[in-house]
C-alpha positions as a LaTeX table, in Angstrom:
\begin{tabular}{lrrr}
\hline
Residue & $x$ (\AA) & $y$ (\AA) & $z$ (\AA) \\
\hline
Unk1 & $-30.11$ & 65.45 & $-101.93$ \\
Unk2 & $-31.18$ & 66.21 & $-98.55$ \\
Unk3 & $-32.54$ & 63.53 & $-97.49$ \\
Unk4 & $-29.68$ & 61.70 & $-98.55$ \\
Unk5 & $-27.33$ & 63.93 & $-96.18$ \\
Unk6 & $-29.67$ & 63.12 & $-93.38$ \\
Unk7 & $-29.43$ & 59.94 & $-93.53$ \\
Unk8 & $-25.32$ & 59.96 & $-93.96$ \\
Unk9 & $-25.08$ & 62.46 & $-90.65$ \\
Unk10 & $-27.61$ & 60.12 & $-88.40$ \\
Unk11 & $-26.19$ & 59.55 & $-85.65$ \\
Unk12 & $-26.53$ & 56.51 & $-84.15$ \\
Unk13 & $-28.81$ & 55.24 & $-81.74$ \\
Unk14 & $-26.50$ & 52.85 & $-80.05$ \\
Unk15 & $-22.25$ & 52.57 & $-80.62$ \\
Unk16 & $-20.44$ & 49.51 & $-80.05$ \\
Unk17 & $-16.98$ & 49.29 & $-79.70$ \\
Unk18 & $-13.86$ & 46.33 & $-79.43$ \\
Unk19 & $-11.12$ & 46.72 & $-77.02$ \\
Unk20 & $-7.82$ & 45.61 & $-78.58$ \\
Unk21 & $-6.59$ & 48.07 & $-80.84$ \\
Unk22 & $-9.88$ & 50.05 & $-80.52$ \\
Unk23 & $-10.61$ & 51.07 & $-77.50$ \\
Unk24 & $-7.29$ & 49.89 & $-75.56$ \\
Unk25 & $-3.60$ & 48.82 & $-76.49$ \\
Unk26 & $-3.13$ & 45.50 & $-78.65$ \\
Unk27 & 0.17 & 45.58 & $-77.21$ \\
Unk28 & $-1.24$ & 45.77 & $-73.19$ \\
Unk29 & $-3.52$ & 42.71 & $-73.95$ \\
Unk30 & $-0.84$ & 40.96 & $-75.40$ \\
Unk31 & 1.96 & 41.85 & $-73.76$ \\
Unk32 & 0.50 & 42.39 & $-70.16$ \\
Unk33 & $-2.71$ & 40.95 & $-69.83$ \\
Unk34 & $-1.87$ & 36.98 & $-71.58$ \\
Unk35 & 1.46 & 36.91 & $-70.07$ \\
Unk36 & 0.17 & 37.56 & $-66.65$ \\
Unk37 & $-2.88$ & 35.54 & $-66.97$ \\
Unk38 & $-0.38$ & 32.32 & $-68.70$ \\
Unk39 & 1.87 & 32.29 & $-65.87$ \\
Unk40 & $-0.60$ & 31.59 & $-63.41$ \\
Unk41 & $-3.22$ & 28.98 & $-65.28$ \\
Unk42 & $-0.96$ & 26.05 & $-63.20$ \\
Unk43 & $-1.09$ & 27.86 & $-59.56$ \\
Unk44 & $-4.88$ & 28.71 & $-59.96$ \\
Unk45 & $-5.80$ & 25.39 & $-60.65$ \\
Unk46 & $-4.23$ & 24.38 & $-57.96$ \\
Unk47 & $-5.26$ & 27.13 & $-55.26$ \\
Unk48 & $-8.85$ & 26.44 & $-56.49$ \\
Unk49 & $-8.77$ & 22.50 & $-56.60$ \\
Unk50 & $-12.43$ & 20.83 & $-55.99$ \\
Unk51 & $-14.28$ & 24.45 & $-56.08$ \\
Unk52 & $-17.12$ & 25.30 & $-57.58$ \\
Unk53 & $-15.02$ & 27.20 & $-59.86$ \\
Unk54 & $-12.58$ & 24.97 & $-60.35$ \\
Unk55 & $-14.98$ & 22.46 & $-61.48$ \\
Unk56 & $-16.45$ & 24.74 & $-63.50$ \\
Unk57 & $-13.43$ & 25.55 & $-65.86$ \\
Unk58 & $-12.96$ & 21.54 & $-65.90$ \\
Unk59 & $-16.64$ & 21.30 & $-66.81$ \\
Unk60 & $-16.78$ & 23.51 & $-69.71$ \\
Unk61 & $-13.54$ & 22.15 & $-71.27$ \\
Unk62 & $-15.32$ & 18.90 & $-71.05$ \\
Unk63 & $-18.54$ & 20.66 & $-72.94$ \\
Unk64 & $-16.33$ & 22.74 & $-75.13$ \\
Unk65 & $-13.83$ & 19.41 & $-76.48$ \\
Unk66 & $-16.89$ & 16.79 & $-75.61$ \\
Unk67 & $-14.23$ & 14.73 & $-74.14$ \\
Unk68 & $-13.95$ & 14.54 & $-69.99$ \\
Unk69 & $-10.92$ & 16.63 & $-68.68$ \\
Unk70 & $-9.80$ & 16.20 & $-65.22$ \\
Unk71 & $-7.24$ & 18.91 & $-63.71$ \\
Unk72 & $-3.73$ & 17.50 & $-65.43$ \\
Unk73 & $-5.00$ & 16.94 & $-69.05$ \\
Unk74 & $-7.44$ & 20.40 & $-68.75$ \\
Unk75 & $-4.15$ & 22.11 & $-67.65$ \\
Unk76 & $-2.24$ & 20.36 & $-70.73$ \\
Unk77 & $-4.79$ & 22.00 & $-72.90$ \\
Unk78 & $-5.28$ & 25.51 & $-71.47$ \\
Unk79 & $-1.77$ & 26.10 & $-71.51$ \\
Unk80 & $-1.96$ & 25.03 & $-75.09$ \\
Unk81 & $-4.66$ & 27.15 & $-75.63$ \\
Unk82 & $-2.82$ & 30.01 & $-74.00$ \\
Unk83 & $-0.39$ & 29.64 & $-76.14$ \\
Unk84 & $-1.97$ & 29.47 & $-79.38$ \\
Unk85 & $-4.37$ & 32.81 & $-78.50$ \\
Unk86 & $-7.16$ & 30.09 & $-79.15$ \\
Unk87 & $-10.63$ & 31.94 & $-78.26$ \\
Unk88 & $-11.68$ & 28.94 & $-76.60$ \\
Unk89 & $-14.51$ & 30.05 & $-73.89$ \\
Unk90 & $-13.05$ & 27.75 & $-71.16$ \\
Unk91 & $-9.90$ & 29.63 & $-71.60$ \\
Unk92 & $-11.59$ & 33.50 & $-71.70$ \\
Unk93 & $-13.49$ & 32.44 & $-68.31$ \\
Unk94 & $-10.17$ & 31.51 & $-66.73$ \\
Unk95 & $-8.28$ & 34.29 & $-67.55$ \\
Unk96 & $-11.27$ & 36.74 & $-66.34$ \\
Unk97 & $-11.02$ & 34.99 & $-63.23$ \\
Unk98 & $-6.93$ & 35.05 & $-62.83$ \\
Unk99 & $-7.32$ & 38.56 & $-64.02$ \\
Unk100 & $-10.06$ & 39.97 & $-61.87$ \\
Unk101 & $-7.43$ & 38.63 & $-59.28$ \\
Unk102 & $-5.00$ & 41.04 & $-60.59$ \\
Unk103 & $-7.14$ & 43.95 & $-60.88$ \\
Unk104 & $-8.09$ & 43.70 & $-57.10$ \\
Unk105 & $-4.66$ & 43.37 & $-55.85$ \\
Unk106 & $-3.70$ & 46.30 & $-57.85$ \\
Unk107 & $-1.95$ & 44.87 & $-59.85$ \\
Unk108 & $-3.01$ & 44.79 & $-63.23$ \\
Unk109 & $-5.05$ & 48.24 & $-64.97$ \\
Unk110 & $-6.99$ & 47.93 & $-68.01$ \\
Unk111 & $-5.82$ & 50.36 & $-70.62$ \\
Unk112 & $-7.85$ & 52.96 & $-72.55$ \\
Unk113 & $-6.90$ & 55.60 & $-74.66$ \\
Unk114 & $-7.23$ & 59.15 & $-74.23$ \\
Unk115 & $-9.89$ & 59.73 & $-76.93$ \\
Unk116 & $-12.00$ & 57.22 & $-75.11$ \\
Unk117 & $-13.63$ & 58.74 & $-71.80$ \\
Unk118 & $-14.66$ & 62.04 & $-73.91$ \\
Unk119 & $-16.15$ & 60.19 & $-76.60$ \\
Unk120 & $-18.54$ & 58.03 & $-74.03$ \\
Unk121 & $-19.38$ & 60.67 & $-72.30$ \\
Unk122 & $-20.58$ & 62.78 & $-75.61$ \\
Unk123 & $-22.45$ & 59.58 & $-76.27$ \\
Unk124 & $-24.06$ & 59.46 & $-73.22$ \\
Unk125 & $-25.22$ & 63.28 & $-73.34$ \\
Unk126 & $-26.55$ & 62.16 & $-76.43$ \\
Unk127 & $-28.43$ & 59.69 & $-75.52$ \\
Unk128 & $-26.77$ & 57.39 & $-77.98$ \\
Unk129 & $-26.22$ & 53.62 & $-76.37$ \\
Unk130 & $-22.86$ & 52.79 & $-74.96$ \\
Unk131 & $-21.61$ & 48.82 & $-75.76$ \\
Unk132 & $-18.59$ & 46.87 & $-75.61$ \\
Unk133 & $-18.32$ & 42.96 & $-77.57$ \\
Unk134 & $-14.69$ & 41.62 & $-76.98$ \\
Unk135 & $-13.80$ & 38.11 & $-77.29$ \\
Unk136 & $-13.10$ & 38.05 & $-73.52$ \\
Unk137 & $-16.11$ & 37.33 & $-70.74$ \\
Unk138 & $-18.09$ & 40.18 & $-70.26$ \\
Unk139 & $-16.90$ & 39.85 & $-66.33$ \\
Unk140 & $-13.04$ & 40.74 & $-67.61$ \\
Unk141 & $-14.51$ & 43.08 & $-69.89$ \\
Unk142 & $-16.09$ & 45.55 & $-66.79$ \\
Unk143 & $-12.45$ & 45.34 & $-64.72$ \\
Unk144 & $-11.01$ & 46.20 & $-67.61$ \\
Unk145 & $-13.22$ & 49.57 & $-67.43$ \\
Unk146 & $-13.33$ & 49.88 & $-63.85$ \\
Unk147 & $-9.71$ & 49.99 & $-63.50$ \\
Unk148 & $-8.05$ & 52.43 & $-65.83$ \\
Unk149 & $-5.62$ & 55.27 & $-65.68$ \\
Unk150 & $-9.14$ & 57.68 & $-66.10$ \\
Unk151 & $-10.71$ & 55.89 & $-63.04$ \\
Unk152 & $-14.22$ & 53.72 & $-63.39$ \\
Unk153 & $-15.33$ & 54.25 & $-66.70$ \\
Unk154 & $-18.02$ & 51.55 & $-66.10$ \\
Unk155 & $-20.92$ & 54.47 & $-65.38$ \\
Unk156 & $-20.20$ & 55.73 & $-69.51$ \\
Unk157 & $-20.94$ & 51.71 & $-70.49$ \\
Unk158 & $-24.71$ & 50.42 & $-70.83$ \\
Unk159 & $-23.86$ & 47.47 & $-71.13$ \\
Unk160 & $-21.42$ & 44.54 & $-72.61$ \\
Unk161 & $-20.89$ & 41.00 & $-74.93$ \\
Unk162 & $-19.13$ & 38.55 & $-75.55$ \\
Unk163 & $-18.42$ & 35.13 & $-77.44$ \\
Unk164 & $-20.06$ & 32.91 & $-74.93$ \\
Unk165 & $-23.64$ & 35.48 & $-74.77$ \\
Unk166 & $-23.76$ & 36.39 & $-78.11$ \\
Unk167 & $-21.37$ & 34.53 & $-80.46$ \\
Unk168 & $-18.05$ & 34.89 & $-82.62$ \\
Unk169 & $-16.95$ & 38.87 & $-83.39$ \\
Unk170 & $-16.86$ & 37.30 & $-87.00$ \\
Unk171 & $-19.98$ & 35.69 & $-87.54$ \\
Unk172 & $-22.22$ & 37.86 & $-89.20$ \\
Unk173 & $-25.54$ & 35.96 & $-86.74$ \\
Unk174 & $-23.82$ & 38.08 & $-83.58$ \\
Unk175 & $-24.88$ & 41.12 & $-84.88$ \\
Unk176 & $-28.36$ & 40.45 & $-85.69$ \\
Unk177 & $-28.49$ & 38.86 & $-82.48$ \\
Unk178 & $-27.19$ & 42.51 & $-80.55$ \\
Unk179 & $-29.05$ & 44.32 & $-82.52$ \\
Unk180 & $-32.63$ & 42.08 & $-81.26$ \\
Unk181 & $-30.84$ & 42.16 & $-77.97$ \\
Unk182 & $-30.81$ & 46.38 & $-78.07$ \\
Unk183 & $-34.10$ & 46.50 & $-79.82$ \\
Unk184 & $-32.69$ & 49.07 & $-82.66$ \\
Unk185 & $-32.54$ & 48.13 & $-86.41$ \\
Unk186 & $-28.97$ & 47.30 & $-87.95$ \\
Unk187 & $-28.92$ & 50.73 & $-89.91$ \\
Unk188 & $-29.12$ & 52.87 & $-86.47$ \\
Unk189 & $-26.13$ & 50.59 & $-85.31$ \\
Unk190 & $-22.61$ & 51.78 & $-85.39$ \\
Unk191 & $-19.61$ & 48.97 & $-84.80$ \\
Unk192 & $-15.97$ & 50.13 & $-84.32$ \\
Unk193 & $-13.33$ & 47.36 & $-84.57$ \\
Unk194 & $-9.82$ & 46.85 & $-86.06$ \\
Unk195 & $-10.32$ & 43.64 & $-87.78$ \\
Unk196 & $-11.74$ & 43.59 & $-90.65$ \\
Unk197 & $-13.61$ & 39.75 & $-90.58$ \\
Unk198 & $-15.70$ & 41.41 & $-87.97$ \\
Unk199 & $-16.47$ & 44.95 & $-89.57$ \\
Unk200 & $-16.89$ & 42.76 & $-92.71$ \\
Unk201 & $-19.87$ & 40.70 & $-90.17$ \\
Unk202 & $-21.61$ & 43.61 & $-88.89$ \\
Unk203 & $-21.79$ & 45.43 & $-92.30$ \\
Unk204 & $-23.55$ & 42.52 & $-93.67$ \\
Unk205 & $-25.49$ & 42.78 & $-90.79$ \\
Unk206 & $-26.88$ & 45.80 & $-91.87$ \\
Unk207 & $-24.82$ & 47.50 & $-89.37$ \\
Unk208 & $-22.88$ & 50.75 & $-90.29$ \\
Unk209 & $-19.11$ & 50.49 & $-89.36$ \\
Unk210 & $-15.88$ & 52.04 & $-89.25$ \\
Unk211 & $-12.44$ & 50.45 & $-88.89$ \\
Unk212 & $-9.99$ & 51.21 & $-86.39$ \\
Unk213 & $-6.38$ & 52.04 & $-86.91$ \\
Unk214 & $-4.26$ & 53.40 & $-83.74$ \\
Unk215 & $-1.19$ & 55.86 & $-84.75$ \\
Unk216 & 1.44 & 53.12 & $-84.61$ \\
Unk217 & $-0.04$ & 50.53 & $-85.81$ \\
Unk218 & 1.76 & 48.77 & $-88.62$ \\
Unk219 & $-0.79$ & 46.61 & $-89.76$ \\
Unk220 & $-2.04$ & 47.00 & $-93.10$ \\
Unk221 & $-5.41$ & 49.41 & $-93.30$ \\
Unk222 & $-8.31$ & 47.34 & $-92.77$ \\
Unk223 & $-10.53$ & 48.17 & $-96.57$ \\
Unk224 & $-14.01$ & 48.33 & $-97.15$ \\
Unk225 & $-14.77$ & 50.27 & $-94.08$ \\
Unk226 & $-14.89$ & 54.47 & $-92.81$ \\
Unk227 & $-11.19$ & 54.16 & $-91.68$ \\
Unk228 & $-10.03$ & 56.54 & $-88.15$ \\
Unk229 & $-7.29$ & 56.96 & $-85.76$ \\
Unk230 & $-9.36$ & 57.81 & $-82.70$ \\
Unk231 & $-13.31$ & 58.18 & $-81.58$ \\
Unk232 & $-12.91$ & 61.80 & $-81.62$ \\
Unk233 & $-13.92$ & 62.13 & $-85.66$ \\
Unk234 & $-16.85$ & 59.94 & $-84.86$ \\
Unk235 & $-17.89$ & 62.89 & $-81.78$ \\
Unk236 & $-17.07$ & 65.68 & $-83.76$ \\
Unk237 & $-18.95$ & 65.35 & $-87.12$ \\
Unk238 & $-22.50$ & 67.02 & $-87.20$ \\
Unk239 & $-25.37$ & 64.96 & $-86.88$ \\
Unk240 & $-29.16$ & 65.41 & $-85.77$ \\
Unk241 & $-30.52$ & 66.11 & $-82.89$ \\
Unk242 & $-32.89$ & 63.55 & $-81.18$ \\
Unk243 & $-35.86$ & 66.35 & $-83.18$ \\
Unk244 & $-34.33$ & 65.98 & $-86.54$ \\
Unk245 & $-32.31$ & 69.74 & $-86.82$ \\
Unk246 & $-28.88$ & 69.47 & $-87.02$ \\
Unk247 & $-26.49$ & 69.99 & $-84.85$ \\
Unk248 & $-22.53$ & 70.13 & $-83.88$ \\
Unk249 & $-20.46$ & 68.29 & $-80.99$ \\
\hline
\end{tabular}
């Protein structure tokens, strides 16, 4: 029916996207980004001893554990954390911070694939919305874009969440909350993740989503969900224009 193909080739009014495994390597979070930012928990404690920002970290473990933390026990337990990949908040502040370190010393890029930079900017002649929601602080989340092989990519980006702002990627409450937050209703929402517990979230949302899976990438297909390899299927299907006719990338 036609109005049923309208409504399949909508495009969206606002797209948001993960990082790991989505937009950027699992493999360069994990094998660059922790490691670096594990390594130097210890020394940036003690660089930043009686800050504002020290106290900060030591204040929100407090808030997160509800027990009081001074430096040697919080250290104890963000290493532990660190360890574990626990998505504690305390711990995603501190590694923005030790990473936004690394990023300005030029040391440390954040990775995107290729796919990426031609897919936001299609969005953004589109006039569709252009979001990221990553477990990691929304400051982390703009280095990460500002510094990549394809330069800034930060003036494609609208805007950004994460776990502290908005809530846990798996909760199904995040989404209803970005979607009040955008001012768009669930259906003209698209999500793009590779974990299915958050797909699964946003599509009971109301959300429409499609699941992630990177050439590579030997974990097992993510079910349930519109399954790609890149964003450039998402840019090249027709859709409507912002009048209603239809229209190709």
């Amino acid at each position: 029916m036609p109005g049923s193909r309208q409504a399949r080739v909508r495009e969206p009014r606002a797209v948001v996207l993960d990082i790991e495994g989505t937009t950027g390597s699992l493999s360069h979070v994990r094998d660059t980004l922790f490691p670096y930012a594990r390594e130097r928990i210890a020394p940036w404690l003690a660089a930043h001893r009686a800050t504002a920002a020290w106290r900060q970290i030591l204040d929100a473990i407090t808030d997160y554990t509800g027990t009081v933390h001074e430096e040697a026990s919080a250290l104890a337990l963000l290493e532990q954390w660190a360890d574990a990949d626990v998505k504690a908040p305390p711990l995603k502040t501190l590694q923005g911070l030790i990473w936004a370190g690394g990023y300005a010393a030029g040391e440390l890029y954040g990775h995107v694939y290729p796919d990426v930079p031609p897919a936001l900017r299609y969005w953004k002649t589109r006039g569709t919305g252009r979001f990221i929601y990553s477990s990691g602080p929304v400051a982390a989340q703009r280095d990460w874009f500002g510094h990549t092989r394809y330069g800034d990519l930060r003036p494609l980006l609208d805007g950004y969440f994460d776990l502290t702002t908005i809530g846990p990627k798996a909760a199904t409450g995040s989404y209803r909350r970005i979607a009040a937050n955008l001012g768009h209703a669930s259906a003209d929402l698209l999500f793009v993740s590779d974990v299915g517990a958050e797909l699964d979230a946003a599509a009971e949302a109301g959300w429409r989503t499609v699941a992630m899976r990177r050439s590579g990438d030997e974990r097992a297909a993510v079910t349930g969900h519109e399954a790609v390899t890149s964003l450039a299927p998402l840019i090249s299907r027709p859709g409507p224009d912002r009048n209603g006719s239809t229209t190709g990338a």
